[in-house]
C-alpha positions, 0 to 999 in steps of 0.5 A: 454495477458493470463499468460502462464502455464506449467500445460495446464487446471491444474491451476485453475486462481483466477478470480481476478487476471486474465487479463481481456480485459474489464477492460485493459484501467485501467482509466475506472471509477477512478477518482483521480489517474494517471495511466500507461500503458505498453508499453515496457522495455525503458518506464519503463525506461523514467518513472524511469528517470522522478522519478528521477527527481522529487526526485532530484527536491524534495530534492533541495526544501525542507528539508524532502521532498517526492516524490511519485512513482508508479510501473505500471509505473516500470515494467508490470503489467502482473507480478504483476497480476502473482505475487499477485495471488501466494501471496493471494493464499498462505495467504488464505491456511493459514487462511484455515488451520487456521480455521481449527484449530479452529482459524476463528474469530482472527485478522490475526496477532494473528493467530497461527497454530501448527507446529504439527498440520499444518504438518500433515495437509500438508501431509493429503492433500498430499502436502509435507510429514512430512520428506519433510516440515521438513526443512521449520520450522528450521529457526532461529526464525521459529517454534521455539516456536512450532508455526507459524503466517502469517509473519512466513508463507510468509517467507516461500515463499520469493523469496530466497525460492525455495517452490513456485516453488513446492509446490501444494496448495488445491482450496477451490471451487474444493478441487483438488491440483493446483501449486501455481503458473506455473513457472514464464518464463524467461522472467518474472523473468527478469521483476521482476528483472528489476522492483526491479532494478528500484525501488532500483535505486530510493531508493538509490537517494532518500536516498542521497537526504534525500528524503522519498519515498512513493510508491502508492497503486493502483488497489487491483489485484495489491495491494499485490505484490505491497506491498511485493516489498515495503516490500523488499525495507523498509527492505533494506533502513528504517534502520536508518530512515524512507525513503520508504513508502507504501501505505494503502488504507482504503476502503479496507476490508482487510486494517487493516489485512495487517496494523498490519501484516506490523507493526509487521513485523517491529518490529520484523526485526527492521526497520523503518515503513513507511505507508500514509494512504488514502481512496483509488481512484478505488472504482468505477472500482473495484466494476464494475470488481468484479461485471463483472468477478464474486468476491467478492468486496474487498472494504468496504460497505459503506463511514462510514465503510471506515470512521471507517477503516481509524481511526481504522489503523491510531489509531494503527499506533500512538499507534506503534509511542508512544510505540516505536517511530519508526513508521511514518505516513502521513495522506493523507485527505482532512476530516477535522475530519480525521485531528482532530481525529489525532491531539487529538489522538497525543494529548492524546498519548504525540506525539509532531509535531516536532518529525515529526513522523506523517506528513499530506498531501493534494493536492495543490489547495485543502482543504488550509483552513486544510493546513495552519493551520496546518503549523502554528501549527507548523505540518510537512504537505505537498502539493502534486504536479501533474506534467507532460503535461498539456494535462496528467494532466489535465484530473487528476485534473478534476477527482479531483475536480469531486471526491471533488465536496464536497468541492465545496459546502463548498467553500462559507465557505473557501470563507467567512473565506479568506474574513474575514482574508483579512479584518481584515489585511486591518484594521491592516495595514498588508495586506501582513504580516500574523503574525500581 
Protein backbone atom coordinates (compact mmCIF):
# COMPACT_ATOMS: atom_id res chain seq x y z
CA UNK A 1 0.00 0.00 0.00
CA UNK A 2 1.38 3.52 -0.52
CA UNK A 3 1.75 5.50 2.78
CA UNK A 4 -0.85 8.32 2.78
CA UNK A 5 0.05 12.14 2.58
CA UNK A 6 -1.65 15.32 3.55
CA UNK A 7 0.83 17.00 1.28
CA UNK A 8 -0.24 15.57 -2.23
CA UNK A 9 3.62 15.68 -4.58
CA UNK A 10 5.03 17.58 -1.69
CA UNK A 11 7.04 14.86 -0.04
CA UNK A 12 9.91 13.45 -1.54
CA UNK A 13 9.46 9.50 -0.16
CA UNK A 14 13.20 8.09 0.74
CA UNK A 15 13.57 5.11 -1.92
CA UNK A 16 14.42 2.80 0.74
CA UNK A 17 11.69 3.00 2.99
CA UNK A 18 9.08 2.75 0.21
CA UNK A 19 6.80 -0.32 0.17
CA UNK A 20 7.81 -1.89 -2.86
CA UNK A 21 5.79 -4.90 -4.59
CA UNK A 22 8.94 -6.78 -5.87
CA UNK A 23 10.14 -6.96 -2.89
CA UNK A 24 6.65 -7.66 -0.56
CA UNK A 25 6.98 -11.49 -0.01
CA UNK A 26 10.17 -10.58 2.48
CA UNK A 27 11.54 -14.42 2.43
CA UNK A 28 12.92 -13.67 -1.11
CA UNK A 29 16.84 -14.29 -1.19
CA UNK A 30 17.02 -14.61 2.87
CA UNK A 31 18.21 -17.64 3.89
CA UNK A 32 18.22 -17.82 7.89
CA UNK A 33 15.77 -15.90 9.28
CA UNK A 34 11.82 -16.25 9.91
CA UNK A 35 9.70 -13.89 8.51
CA UNK A 36 6.17 -12.64 8.94
CA UNK A 37 3.32 -11.21 7.25
CA UNK A 38 0.66 -9.08 7.92
CA UNK A 39 -2.60 -10.17 8.00
CA UNK A 40 -4.64 -8.41 10.34
CA UNK A 41 -4.78 -6.89 14.07
CA UNK A 42 -5.97 -10.74 15.92
CA UNK A 43 -2.58 -12.33 14.08
CA UNK A 44 -0.41 -9.91 15.70
CA UNK A 45 -2.56 -10.99 18.57
CA UNK A 46 -1.94 -15.01 18.18
CA UNK A 47 1.88 -14.11 17.33
CA UNK A 48 1.88 -12.35 20.85
CA UNK A 49 -0.03 -15.36 22.57
CA UNK A 50 2.50 -17.60 21.12
CA UNK A 51 5.61 -15.46 22.57
CA UNK A 52 4.08 -15.52 25.55
CA UNK A 53 4.49 -18.97 25.79
CA UNK A 54 7.80 -19.44 24.56
CA UNK A 55 8.51 -17.10 27.58
CA UNK A 56 6.50 -19.11 29.76
CA UNK A 57 8.18 -22.32 28.29
CA UNK A 58 11.61 -20.50 28.94
CA UNK A 59 11.46 -19.44 32.02
CA UNK A 60 10.14 -22.84 33.42
CA UNK A 61 13.42 -24.52 31.99
CA UNK A 62 15.76 -22.69 32.82
CA UNK A 63 17.29 -20.03 35.33
CA UNK A 64 18.35 -17.24 32.72
CA UNK A 65 16.52 -18.06 29.90
CA UNK A 66 15.95 -16.00 26.51
CA UNK A 67 13.15 -15.94 24.38
CA UNK A 68 13.38 -14.20 21.14
CA UNK A 69 10.72 -11.92 19.73
CA UNK A 70 10.12 -10.15 16.18
CA UNK A 71 8.02 -7.19 15.72
CA UNK A 72 6.86 -7.91 12.11
CA UNK A 73 5.23 -10.28 14.01
CA UNK A 74 3.50 -7.34 16.40
CA UNK A 75 2.17 -5.13 14.32
CA UNK A 76 2.30 -3.70 10.43
CA UNK A 77 4.99 -3.17 8.78
CA UNK A 78 3.72 -0.42 7.19
CA UNK A 79 4.42 1.55 10.02
CA UNK A 80 7.54 0.66 10.55
CA UNK A 81 8.51 1.68 7.11
CA UNK A 82 6.66 5.08 8.00
CA UNK A 83 8.24 5.46 11.13
CA UNK A 84 12.20 4.46 10.19
CA UNK A 85 11.98 6.81 7.23
CA UNK A 86 11.19 9.88 9.64
CA UNK A 87 14.00 8.74 12.09
CA UNK A 88 16.87 8.20 9.06
CA UNK A 89 15.67 11.37 7.74
CA UNK A 90 15.99 13.18 11.06
CA UNK A 91 19.59 11.45 11.88
CA UNK A 92 21.22 12.44 8.44
CA UNK A 93 19.91 16.45 8.92
CA UNK A 94 22.09 16.25 11.69
CA UNK A 95 25.05 14.64 10.23
CA UNK A 96 24.13 17.61 7.23
CA UNK A 97 24.44 20.13 9.68
CA UNK A 98 27.20 18.45 11.16
CA UNK A 99 29.49 18.83 8.28
CA UNK A 100 28.55 21.79 7.58
CA UNK A 101 30.16 22.78 10.82
CA UNK A 102 33.20 21.09 9.63
CA UNK A 103 32.67 18.01 11.67
CA UNK A 104 32.36 15.12 8.50
CA UNK A 105 35.08 12.87 9.45
CA UNK A 106 33.80 12.13 13.43
CA UNK A 107 32.25 8.90 14.77
CA UNK A 108 28.55 9.79 15.21
CA UNK A 109 28.97 9.73 18.85
CA UNK A 110 31.65 12.63 19.21
CA UNK A 111 29.58 14.90 16.99
CA UNK A 112 28.65 17.97 18.16
CA UNK A 113 26.82 21.17 16.77
CA UNK A 114 26.71 24.46 18.44
CA UNK A 115 23.43 25.28 19.51
CA UNK A 116 24.42 28.93 18.17
CA UNK A 117 25.54 27.87 15.04
CA UNK A 118 22.46 25.01 14.44
CA UNK A 119 20.06 27.98 15.37
CA UNK A 120 20.67 29.83 13.07
CA UNK A 121 21.35 27.37 10.35
CA UNK A 122 17.65 26.47 11.05
CA UNK A 123 16.36 29.49 10.48
CA UNK A 124 18.51 30.42 7.26
CA UNK A 125 16.91 27.48 5.85
CA UNK A 126 13.83 28.73 7.09
CA UNK A 127 12.73 25.79 8.96
CA UNK A 128 11.88 27.22 12.48
CA UNK A 129 12.85 30.93 13.66
CA UNK A 130 15.48 31.62 16.18
CA UNK A 131 12.25 32.57 18.79
CA UNK A 132 10.81 29.33 17.68
CA UNK A 133 13.63 26.68 18.03
CA UNK A 134 14.41 28.41 21.25
CA UNK A 135 12.47 26.08 23.45
CA UNK A 136 13.87 23.01 21.87
CA UNK A 137 17.38 23.59 23.66
CA UNK A 138 16.03 24.10 27.35
CA UNK A 139 15.83 21.09 28.78
CA UNK A 140 17.51 19.81 31.70
CA UNK A 141 20.42 18.17 30.10
CA UNK A 142 19.89 19.97 26.59
CA UNK A 143 22.37 22.52 25.27
CA UNK A 144 23.47 23.28 28.30
CA UNK A 145 26.92 22.83 27.90
CA UNK A 146 26.30 25.05 24.60
CA UNK A 147 26.21 22.12 22.41
CA UNK A 148 24.12 19.09 21.13
CA UNK A 149 25.03 15.45 19.83
CA UNK A 150 22.87 12.84 18.03
CA UNK A 151 21.29 11.40 21.25
CA UNK A 152 20.47 15.05 22.26
CA UNK A 153 18.97 15.67 18.67
CA UNK A 154 16.74 12.33 18.61
CA UNK A 155 15.26 13.56 21.87
CA UNK A 156 14.00 16.29 20.07
CA UNK A 157 12.04 14.02 18.15
CA UNK A 158 10.63 11.63 20.71
CA UNK A 159 6.98 10.58 20.62
CA UNK A 160 6.46 12.92 23.66
CA UNK A 161 7.32 15.69 21.24
CA UNK A 162 5.04 17.14 19.01
CA UNK A 163 8.08 18.89 16.47
CA UNK A 164 7.77 15.80 14.07
CA UNK A 165 4.60 16.88 13.71
CA UNK A 166 5.69 20.49 12.17
CA UNK A 167 8.79 20.76 11.34
CA UNK A 168 9.88 20.71 7.42
CA UNK A 169 13.40 19.35 6.78
CA UNK A 170 15.49 20.21 3.67
CA UNK A 171 15.99 16.92 0.81
CA UNK A 172 19.63 16.69 0.14
CA UNK A 173 18.88 15.70 -3.78
CA UNK A 174 16.37 18.53 -4.48
CA UNK A 175 17.39 21.18 -1.83
CA UNK A 176 13.62 21.97 -1.51
CA UNK A 177 11.65 21.92 2.09
CA UNK A 178 9.49 18.58 2.65
CA UNK A 179 7.44 17.64 6.12
CA UNK A 180 9.42 15.20 7.96
CA UNK A 181 6.81 13.17 7.81
CA UNK A 182 2.77 13.56 6.46
CA UNK A 183 0.77 12.94 9.71
CA UNK A 184 0.51 9.43 10.79
CA UNK A 185 -3.47 8.72 10.40
CA UNK A 186 -5.34 7.34 13.06
CA UNK A 187 -4.99 4.58 12.17
CA UNK A 188 -1.38 4.54 12.45
CA UNK A 189 -1.22 5.86 15.54
CA UNK A 190 -3.48 3.17 16.74
CA UNK A 191 -0.93 0.72 15.08
CA UNK A 192 2.04 2.01 16.88
CA UNK A 193 0.18 1.82 19.80
CA UNK A 194 -1.21 -1.49 19.84
CA UNK A 195 2.49 -2.61 18.74
CA UNK A 196 3.85 -0.92 22.06
CA UNK A 197 1.10 -2.61 23.97
CA UNK A 198 2.39 -5.84 22.68
CA UNK A 199 5.68 -5.39 23.31
CA UNK A 200 5.18 -4.03 26.67
CA UNK A 201 2.83 -6.96 27.65
CA UNK A 202 5.77 -9.29 26.57
CA UNK A 203 8.17 -7.56 28.67
CA UNK A 204 6.60 -7.51 31.68
CA UNK A 205 5.94 -11.67 31.44
CA UNK A 206 9.32 -11.81 30.69
CA UNK A 207 10.20 -9.99 33.73
CA UNK A 208 8.21 -12.36 36.19
CA UNK A 209 9.47 -14.74 34.55
CA UNK A 210 13.23 -13.77 34.97
CA UNK A 211 13.36 -14.09 31.46
CA UNK A 212 15.67 -11.97 28.77
CA UNK A 213 14.09 -10.77 25.84
CA UNK A 214 15.89 -10.30 22.81
CA UNK A 215 14.23 -8.51 19.99
CA UNK A 216 15.67 -9.40 16.42
CA UNK A 217 16.79 -7.30 13.84
CA UNK A 218 15.44 -7.90 10.59
CA UNK A 219 15.48 -6.12 7.23
CA UNK A 220 17.19 -2.48 7.55
CA UNK A 221 14.27 -0.41 6.11
CA UNK A 222 12.89 -1.90 9.14
CA UNK A 223 15.99 -1.63 11.56
CA UNK A 224 15.70 2.01 12.91
CA UNK A 225 12.30 1.83 14.05
CA UNK A 226 12.81 -1.09 15.25
CA UNK A 227 15.52 -0.23 17.66
CA UNK A 228 14.01 2.95 18.76
CA UNK A 229 10.73 0.81 20.19
CA UNK A 230 13.69 -1.59 21.79
CA UNK A 231 15.24 1.57 22.93
CA UNK A 232 11.83 2.50 24.61
CA UNK A 233 11.53 -0.73 26.09
CA UNK A 234 14.96 -1.06 27.82
CA UNK A 235 14.41 2.45 29.17
CA UNK A 236 11.14 0.89 30.97
CA UNK A 237 12.39 -2.55 31.85
CA UNK A 238 16.83 -2.62 32.11
CA UNK A 239 16.43 -0.91 35.23
CA UNK A 240 17.93 -2.98 37.64
CA UNK A 241 19.22 -5.82 35.32
CA UNK A 242 19.38 -6.38 31.80
CA UNK A 243 15.87 -8.16 30.38
CA UNK A 244 15.55 -6.46 26.89
CA UNK A 245 17.95 -6.95 24.30
CA UNK A 246 18.40 -5.39 20.69
CA UNK A 247 19.67 -6.87 17.96
CA UNK A 248 22.82 -5.38 15.85
CA UNK A 249 23.65 -6.97 12.83
CA UNK A 250 27.36 -6.34 11.93
CA UNK A 251 27.26 -6.56 8.08
CA UNK A 252 25.65 -3.37 8.57
CA UNK A 253 27.88 -0.03 7.60
CA UNK A 254 26.30 1.75 10.03
CA UNK A 255 26.60 -0.85 13.15
CA UNK A 256 29.16 0.55 14.86
CA UNK A 257 27.26 4.16 14.75
CA UNK A 258 24.18 2.86 15.97
CA UNK A 259 26.48 0.78 18.94
CA UNK A 260 28.10 3.44 20.39
CA UNK A 261 25.32 5.94 20.03
CA UNK A 262 22.90 3.20 22.19
CA UNK A 263 25.90 2.52 24.62
CA UNK A 264 26.00 5.91 25.77
CA UNK A 265 22.49 6.47 25.72
CA UNK A 266 22.77 3.86 28.44
CA UNK A 267 25.06 5.28 30.21
CA UNK A 268 23.88 8.76 30.57
CA UNK A 269 19.68 7.54 31.34
CA UNK A 270 21.44 4.83 33.79
CA UNK A 271 20.14 1.68 32.38
CA UNK A 272 21.17 -1.63 31.64
CA UNK A 273 22.51 -2.18 28.02
CA UNK A 274 21.60 -5.18 26.39
CA UNK A 275 22.89 -5.99 22.82
CA UNK A 276 23.14 -9.85 20.71
CA UNK A 277 25.55 -9.23 18.22
CA UNK A 278 25.17 -11.01 14.88
CA UNK A 279 26.44 -11.15 11.21
CA UNK A 280 22.96 -10.56 9.79
CA UNK A 281 20.50 -12.72 7.65
CA UNK A 282 18.98 -10.54 4.42
CA UNK A 283 22.32 -9.77 2.53
CA UNK A 284 21.21 -11.10 -0.39
CA UNK A 285 17.64 -9.52 -0.19
CA UNK A 286 18.84 -6.36 0.59
CA UNK A 287 21.61 -6.01 -2.21
CA UNK A 288 18.94 -7.21 -4.62
CA UNK A 289 16.31 -4.35 -3.64
CA UNK A 290 18.98 -1.18 -3.12
CA UNK A 291 20.51 -2.57 -6.48
CA UNK A 292 16.43 -2.56 -8.10
CA UNK A 293 14.98 0.85 -6.60
CA UNK A 294 18.28 2.64 -6.73
CA UNK A 295 20.04 3.11 -2.94
CA UNK A 296 23.00 2.79 -1.70
CA UNK A 297 23.76 -0.99 -0.28
CA UNK A 298 23.51 -0.59 3.34
CA UNK A 299 25.52 -3.46 3.72
CA UNK A 300 29.22 -4.20 4.18
CA UNK A 301 31.67 -4.96 0.90
CA UNK A 302 33.11 -7.68 1.74
CA UNK A 303 32.82 -11.07 4.78
CA UNK A 304 36.51 -9.70 6.16
CA UNK A 305 34.61 -5.87 6.52
CA UNK A 306 32.02 -7.82 8.43
CA UNK A 307 34.61 -9.99 10.10
CA UNK A 308 36.36 -6.51 11.48
CA UNK A 309 32.63 -4.85 12.21
CA UNK A 310 31.61 -7.39 14.28
CA UNK A 311 34.98 -7.46 16.65
CA UNK A 312 35.04 -3.91 16.36
CA UNK A 313 31.40 -3.50 18.37
CA UNK A 314 32.07 -6.52 20.28
CA UNK A 315 35.40 -4.84 21.49
CA UNK A 316 33.45 -2.00 22.54
CA UNK A 317 30.74 -3.47 24.26
CA UNK A 318 33.36 -5.30 26.88
CA UNK A 319 35.51 -2.21 27.15
CA UNK A 320 31.66 -0.81 28.30
CA UNK A 321 31.33 -4.08 30.69
CA UNK A 322 34.78 -3.62 32.33
CA UNK A 323 34.29 -0.01 32.74
CA UNK A 324 31.14 -0.24 34.55
CA UNK A 325 29.85 -3.62 34.49
CA UNK A 326 26.62 -2.58 33.41
CA UNK A 327 26.50 -3.91 29.91
CA UNK A 328 25.49 -7.39 28.62
CA UNK A 329 26.33 -9.10 25.38
CA UNK A 330 25.27 -12.28 23.58
CA UNK A 331 27.72 -13.60 20.94
CA UNK A 332 25.47 -14.99 18.63
CA UNK A 333 28.24 -16.97 16.05
CA UNK A 334 28.97 -20.01 14.92
CA UNK A 335 32.94 -18.64 14.03
CA UNK A 336 34.90 -20.38 16.00
CA UNK A 337 37.38 -17.08 15.94
CA UNK A 338 34.70 -14.82 16.84
CA UNK A 339 34.37 -17.09 19.93
CA UNK A 340 38.39 -16.97 20.70
CA UNK A 341 38.72 -13.31 19.81
CA UNK A 342 36.11 -12.93 22.96
CA UNK A 343 37.23 -15.15 25.37
CA UNK A 344 40.88 -13.74 25.22
CA UNK A 345 39.44 -10.31 25.26
CA UNK A 346 37.39 -11.23 28.55
CA UNK A 347 40.66 -12.54 29.47
CA UNK A 348 42.89 -9.57 28.92
CA UNK A 349 39.75 -7.07 30.42
CA UNK A 350 39.54 -9.37 34.02
CA UNK A 351 35.88 -10.19 32.87
CA UNK A 352 34.97 -13.57 34.80
CA UNK A 353 32.20 -16.07 33.09
CA UNK A 354 30.10 -16.38 35.83
CA UNK A 355 29.46 -12.45 35.99
CA UNK A 356 27.51 -13.55 33.36
CA UNK A 357 27.66 -10.41 31.55
CA UNK A 358 28.82 -11.78 28.15
CA UNK A 359 26.87 -14.73 27.13
CA UNK A 360 27.18 -16.98 23.74
CA UNK A 361 24.56 -18.61 21.49
CA UNK A 362 24.63 -21.05 18.63
CA UNK A 363 21.70 -22.92 17.40
CA UNK A 364 20.63 -26.39 18.36
CA UNK A 365 21.97 -28.68 15.80
CA UNK A 366 24.90 -26.50 14.82
CA UNK A 367 28.26 -25.75 15.53
CA UNK A 368 28.14 -28.38 19.16
CA UNK A 369 31.98 -28.66 18.90
CA UNK A 370 31.80 -24.27 19.89
CA UNK A 371 28.92 -25.21 22.41
CA UNK A 372 30.01 -27.60 24.78
CA UNK A 373 33.14 -26.44 25.33
CA UNK A 374 32.19 -23.47 26.25
CA UNK A 375 29.63 -25.09 28.77
CA UNK A 376 32.32 -27.02 30.31
CA UNK A 377 34.48 -23.89 30.75
CA UNK A 378 31.86 -22.89 32.87
CA UNK A 379 30.46 -19.75 29.95
CA UNK A 380 26.72 -18.84 30.10
CA UNK A 381 25.84 -20.26 26.25
CA UNK A 382 22.92 -21.07 24.81
CA UNK A 383 20.81 -23.05 22.26
CA UNK A 384 18.41 -21.30 20.13
CA UNK A 385 15.39 -23.47 19.60
CA UNK A 386 13.06 -22.82 16.23
CA UNK A 387 9.81 -23.88 17.26
CA UNK A 388 6.38 -23.94 15.26
CA UNK A 389 4.79 -26.50 12.42
CA UNK A 390 6.91 -28.46 11.19
CA UNK A 391 6.03 -27.42 7.60
CA UNK A 392 7.07 -23.60 8.93
CA UNK A 393 9.95 -24.64 10.20
CA UNK A 394 11.45 -26.70 7.93
CA UNK A 395 12.02 -24.58 5.33
CA UNK A 396 13.85 -22.35 8.18
CA UNK A 397 16.28 -25.18 8.79
CA UNK A 398 16.87 -25.95 5.40
CA UNK A 399 18.29 -22.23 4.74
CA UNK A 400 20.35 -22.75 7.72
CA UNK A 401 22.14 -25.57 6.69
CA UNK A 402 22.15 -23.80 3.12
CA UNK A 403 23.67 -20.71 4.74
CA UNK A 404 26.15 -23.06 6.82
CA UNK A 405 27.23 -25.50 3.97
CA UNK A 406 30.56 -24.19 5.60
CA UNK A 407 30.16 -26.17 8.10
CA UNK A 408 29.47 -29.00 6.43
CA UNK A 409 32.90 -29.35 4.90
CA UNK A 410 34.02 -29.06 8.31
CA UNK A 411 31.68 -31.91 9.66
CA UNK A 412 34.37 -34.64 8.93
CA UNK A 413 36.62 -32.62 11.64
CA UNK A 414 33.42 -32.59 14.22
CA UNK A 415 32.95 -36.35 13.03
CA UNK A 416 36.74 -37.23 13.85
CA UNK A 417 36.85 -35.40 17.24
CA UNK A 418 33.13 -37.01 18.58
CA UNK A 419 34.83 -40.67 17.23
CA UNK A 420 38.11 -40.10 19.12
CA UNK A 421 36.25 -38.86 22.66
CA UNK A 422 33.85 -42.13 22.04
CA UNK A 423 37.00 -44.24 22.05
CA UNK A 424 38.78 -43.00 24.80
CA UNK A 425 35.46 -43.20 26.99
CA UNK A 426 35.21 -47.00 25.63
CA UNK A 427 38.97 -47.34 26.94
CA UNK A 428 37.97 -45.64 30.21
CA UNK A 429 34.88 -47.65 30.80
CA UNK A 430 32.96 -44.55 30.93
CA UNK A 431 31.02 -44.29 27.92
CA UNK A 432 28.02 -42.37 29.53
CA UNK A 433 29.83 -40.27 31.79
CA UNK A 434 31.89 -37.26 30.58
CA UNK A 435 33.73 -36.31 33.63
CA UNK A 436 36.10 -39.31 33.89
Amino acid sequence: PSPSSSTPGAEQREKQYRAHRGFADRRGGVISARTYFYADEAKCDQHMETFLRCIDASGGSSEDGFSAIKLTALGRPQFLLQFSEVLVKWRRFFHQMAAEQGQAGRAAVEMKLEVEKLQEALANLGIVTKAESQHWFTGENLGVSGTVDLLDWNSLIDSRTKISKLLLIPNMQTGQLEPLLSRFTEEEDLQMKRMLQRMDILAKRATEKGVRLMVDAEQSYFQPAISRLTLEMQRRFNRDRAIVFNTYQCYLKEAYDNVTVDVELSRREGWRFGAKLVRGAYMEQERARAAQIGYEDPINPTYEKTNEMYHRCLDYILEEIKHNRKANVMVASHNEDTVKFTLRRMMELGIHPSEKKVCFGQLLGMCDQITFPLGQAGFPVYKYVPYGPVSEVLPYLSRRAQENRGFMQRANRERDLLWREVKRRLLAGSLFSPNH
